[in-house]
C-alpha positions as CSV (number, residue, x, y, z in Angstrom):
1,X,98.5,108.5,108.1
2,X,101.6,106.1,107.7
3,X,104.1,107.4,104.9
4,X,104.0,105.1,102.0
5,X,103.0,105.5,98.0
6,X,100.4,103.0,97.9
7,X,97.3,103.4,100.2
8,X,96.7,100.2,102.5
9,X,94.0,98.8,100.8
10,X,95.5,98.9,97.3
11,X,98.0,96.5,98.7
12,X,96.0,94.4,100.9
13,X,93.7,93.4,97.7
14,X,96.7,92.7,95.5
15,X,98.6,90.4,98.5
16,X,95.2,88.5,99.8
17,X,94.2,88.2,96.1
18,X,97.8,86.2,95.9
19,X,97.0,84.2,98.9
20,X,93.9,83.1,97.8
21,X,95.7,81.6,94.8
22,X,97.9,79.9,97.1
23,X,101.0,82.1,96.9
24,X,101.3,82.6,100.4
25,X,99.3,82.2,103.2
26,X,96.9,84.4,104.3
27,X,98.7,85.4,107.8
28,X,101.4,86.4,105.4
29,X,99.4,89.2,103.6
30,X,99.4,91.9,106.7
31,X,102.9,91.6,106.8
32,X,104.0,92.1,103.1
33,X,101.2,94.2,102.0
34,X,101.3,97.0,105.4
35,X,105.1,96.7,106.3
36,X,104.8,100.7,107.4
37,X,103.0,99.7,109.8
38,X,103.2,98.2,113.4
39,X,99.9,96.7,114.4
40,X,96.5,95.3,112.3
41,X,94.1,93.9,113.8
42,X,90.8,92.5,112.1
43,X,92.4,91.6,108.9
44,X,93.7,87.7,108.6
45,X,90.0,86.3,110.1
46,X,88.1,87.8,107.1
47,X,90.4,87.2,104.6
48,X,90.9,83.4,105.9
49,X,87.0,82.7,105.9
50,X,86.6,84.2,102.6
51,X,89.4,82.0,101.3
52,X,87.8,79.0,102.8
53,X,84.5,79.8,101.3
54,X,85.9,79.7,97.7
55,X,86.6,83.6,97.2
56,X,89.5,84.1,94.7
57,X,89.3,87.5,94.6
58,X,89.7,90.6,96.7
59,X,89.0,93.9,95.0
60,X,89.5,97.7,95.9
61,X,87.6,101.3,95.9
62,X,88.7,104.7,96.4
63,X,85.7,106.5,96.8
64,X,86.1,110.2,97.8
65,X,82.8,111.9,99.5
66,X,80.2,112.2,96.7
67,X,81.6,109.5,94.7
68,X,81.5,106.4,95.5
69,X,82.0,104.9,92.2
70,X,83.4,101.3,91.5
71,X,81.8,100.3,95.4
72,X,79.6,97.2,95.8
73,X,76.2,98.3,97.0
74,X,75.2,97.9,100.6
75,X,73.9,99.7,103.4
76,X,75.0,103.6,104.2
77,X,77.2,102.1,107.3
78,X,79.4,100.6,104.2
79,X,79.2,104.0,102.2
80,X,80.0,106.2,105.1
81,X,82.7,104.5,106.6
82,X,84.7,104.0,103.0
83,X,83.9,107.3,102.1
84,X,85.7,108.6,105.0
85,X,88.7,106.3,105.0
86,X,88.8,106.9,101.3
87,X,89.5,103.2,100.6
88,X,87.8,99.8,101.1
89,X,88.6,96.2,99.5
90,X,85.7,93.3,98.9
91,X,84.8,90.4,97.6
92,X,82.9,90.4,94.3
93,X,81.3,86.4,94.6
94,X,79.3,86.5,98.1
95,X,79.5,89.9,99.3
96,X,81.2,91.6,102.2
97,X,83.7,94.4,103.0
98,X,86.8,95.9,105.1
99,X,87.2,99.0,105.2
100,X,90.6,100.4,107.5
101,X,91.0,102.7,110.3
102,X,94.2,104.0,111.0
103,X,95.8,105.3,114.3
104,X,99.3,106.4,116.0
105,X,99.9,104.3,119.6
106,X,102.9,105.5,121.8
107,X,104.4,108.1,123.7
108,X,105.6,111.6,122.1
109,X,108.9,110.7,120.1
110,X,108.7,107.1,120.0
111,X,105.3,106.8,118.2
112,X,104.2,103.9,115.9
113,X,100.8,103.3,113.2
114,X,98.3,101.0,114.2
115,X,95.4,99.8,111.8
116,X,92.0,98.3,112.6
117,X,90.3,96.7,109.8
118,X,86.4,96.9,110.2
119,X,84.0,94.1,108.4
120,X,80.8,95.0,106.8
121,X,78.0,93.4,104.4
122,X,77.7,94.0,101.0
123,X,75.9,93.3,98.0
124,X,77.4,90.6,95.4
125,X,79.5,92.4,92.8
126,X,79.8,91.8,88.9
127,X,83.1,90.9,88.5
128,X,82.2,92.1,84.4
129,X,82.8,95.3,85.4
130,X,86.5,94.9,86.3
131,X,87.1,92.2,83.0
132,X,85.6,94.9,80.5
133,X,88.0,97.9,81.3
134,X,90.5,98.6,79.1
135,X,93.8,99.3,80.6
136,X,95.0,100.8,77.6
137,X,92.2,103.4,77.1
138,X,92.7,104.3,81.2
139,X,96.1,104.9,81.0
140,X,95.5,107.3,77.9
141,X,93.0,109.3,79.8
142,X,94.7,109.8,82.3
143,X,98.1,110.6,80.5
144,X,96.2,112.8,78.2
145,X,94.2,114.3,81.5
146,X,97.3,114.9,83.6
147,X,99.1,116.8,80.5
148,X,96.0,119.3,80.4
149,X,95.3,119.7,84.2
150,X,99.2,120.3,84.4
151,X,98.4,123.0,81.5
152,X,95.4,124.2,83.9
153,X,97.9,124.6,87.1
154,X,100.4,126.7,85.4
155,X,97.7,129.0,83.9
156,X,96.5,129.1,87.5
157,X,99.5,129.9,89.2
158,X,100.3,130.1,92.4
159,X,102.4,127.0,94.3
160,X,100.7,123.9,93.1
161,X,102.9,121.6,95.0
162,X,105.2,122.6,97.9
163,X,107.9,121.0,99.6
164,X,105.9,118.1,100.9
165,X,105.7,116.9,97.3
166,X,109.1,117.3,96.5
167,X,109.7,115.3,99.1
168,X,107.3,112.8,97.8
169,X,108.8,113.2,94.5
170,X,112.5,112.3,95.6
171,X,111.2,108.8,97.6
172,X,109.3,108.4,94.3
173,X,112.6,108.6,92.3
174,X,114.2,106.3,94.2
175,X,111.3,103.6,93.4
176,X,113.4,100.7,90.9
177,X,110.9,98.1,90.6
178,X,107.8,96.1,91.9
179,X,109.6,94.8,95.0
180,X,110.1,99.1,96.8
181,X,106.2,99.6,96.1
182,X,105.6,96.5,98.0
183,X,103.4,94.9,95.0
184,X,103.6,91.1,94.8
185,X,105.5,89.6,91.6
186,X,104.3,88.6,88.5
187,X,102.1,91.9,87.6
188,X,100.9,92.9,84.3
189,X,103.0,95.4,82.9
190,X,101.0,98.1,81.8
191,X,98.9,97.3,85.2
192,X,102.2,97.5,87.1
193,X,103.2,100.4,85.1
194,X,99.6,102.2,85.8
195,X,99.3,101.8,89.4
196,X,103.0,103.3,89.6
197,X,101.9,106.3,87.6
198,X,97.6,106.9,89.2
199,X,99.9,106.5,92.8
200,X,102.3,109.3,91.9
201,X,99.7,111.8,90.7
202,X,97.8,111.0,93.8
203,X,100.1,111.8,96.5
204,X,101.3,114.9,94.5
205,X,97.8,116.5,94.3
206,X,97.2,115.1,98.2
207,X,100.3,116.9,98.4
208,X,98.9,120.1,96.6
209,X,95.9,120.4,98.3
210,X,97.4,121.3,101.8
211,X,95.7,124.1,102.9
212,X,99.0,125.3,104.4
213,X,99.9,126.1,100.2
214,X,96.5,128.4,99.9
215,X,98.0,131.8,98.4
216,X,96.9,135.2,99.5
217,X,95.1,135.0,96.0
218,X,91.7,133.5,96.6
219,X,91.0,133.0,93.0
220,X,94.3,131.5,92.8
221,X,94.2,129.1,95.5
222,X,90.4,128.5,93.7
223,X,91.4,127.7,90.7
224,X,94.5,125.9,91.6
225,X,92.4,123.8,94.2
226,X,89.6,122.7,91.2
227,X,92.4,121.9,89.0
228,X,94.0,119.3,91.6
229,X,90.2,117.6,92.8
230,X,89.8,116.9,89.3
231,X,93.5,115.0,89.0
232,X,92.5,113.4,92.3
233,X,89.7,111.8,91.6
234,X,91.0,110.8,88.2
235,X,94.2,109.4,89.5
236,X,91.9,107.4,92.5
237,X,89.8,106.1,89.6
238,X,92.6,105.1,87.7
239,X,94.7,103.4,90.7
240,X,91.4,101.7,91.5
241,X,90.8,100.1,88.0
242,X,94.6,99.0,87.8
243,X,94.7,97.4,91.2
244,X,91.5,95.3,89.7
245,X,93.0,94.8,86.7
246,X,95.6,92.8,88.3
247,X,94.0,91.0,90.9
248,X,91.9,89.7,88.4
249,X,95.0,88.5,86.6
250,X,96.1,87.1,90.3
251,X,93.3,85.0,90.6
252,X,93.4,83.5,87.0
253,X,91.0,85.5,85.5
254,X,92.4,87.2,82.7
């Protein structure tokens, strides 16, 4: 996958949201919201017939296999494919869906990411859903979640990161404002500030769950393993409904 804090589809729904209010265009949107990357095809049709058709909004999921919480319905082609890719955006008014696929192209050594974004039906979504969270109450959940987990993962022991997060941790250090996580301007705060922290705890547990940390300690690595699916999917959930939060605020709704 191409190295960056924010998965694709996070920033796609936060950039075409942006171009829907007339911000930029919508040609504009692959190449400020997927910079990492050197090819995408399928997005800028979609997104330019929903925008003709009066869609203001563009929304994201995270699902994770067995959850696909905060996804519109639709058929199981939907499901399956967002479930593997982990991440999908759609429109709430008249239904439909993209989820991405990503590949490397090139020769050994000089090797570049390419991403196809696949269009699918899609049931309608309640946009109430988004306008009722409380930002306030997610961010204290998962504050209060990640100080207990973290509890969890030193009673567990083992190595619950590695080096690959502290390599995460140091690009993540070096993050000063809105502008390095590739987020367009004018962001809620405590949405901006939410996205920044959901982001970090997710590539740190993706970053934990490598299977190269497992210890020679199976109860260990068990226990450690539990511990970090449960930040996971909290920190997905989290990213998800402050992503939403915002592109509501994008498209004048809040």
């Amino acid at each position: 996958m191409p190295d960056h804090e924010l998965p694709a589809s996070v920033r796609v729904a936060l950039w075409a949201t942006a171009a829907f209010a007339g911000r930029i265009d919508v040609s504009g949107v692959a190449p400020r919201a997927l910079p990492d990357l050197d090819h995408v095809e399928g997005l800028e049709a979609p997104l330019a017939m929903w925008q003709s058709l009066g869609e203001r909004a563009l929304l994201v999921a995270l699902p994770r296999p067995g959850d696909l919480s905060g996804m519109p319905r639709a058929t199981g082609d939907l499901h399956a494919a967002a479930g593997a890719a982990r991440e999908c955006v759609f429109i709430p008014g008249l239904g439909g869906a993209l989820v991405p696929e990503f590949e490397q192209f090139g020769p050994e050594g000089d090797q570049g990411w390419a991403a196809r974004f696949e269009i699918y039906g899609a049931d309608p979504y309640p946009t109430h859903r988004v306008e009722a969270l409380d930002l306030g109450q997610v961010e204290l959940s998962l504050r209060t979640e990640l100080a207990a987990l973290t509890e969890d993962l030193a009673a567990a022991g083992g190595a619950p990161f590695g080096a690959s997060a502290d390599r995460a941790l140091d690009r993540l250090r070096a993050v000063a404002d809105a502008d390095r996580w590739g987020l367009p301007p004018g962001l809620p705060g405590r949405a901006e500030r939410l996205i920044g922290l959901a982001a970090t705890v997710l590539r740190l547990t993706e970053a934990g769950l490598d299977p190269g940390l497992e210890s020679v300690d199976l109860a260990t690595t068990s226990a450690r393993g539990q511990t970090l699916r449960q930040l996971h999917a909290l920190a997905s959930t989290s990213l998800a409904d402050a992503t939403n939060n915002a592109v509501l605020h994008l498209a004048g709704w809040r």
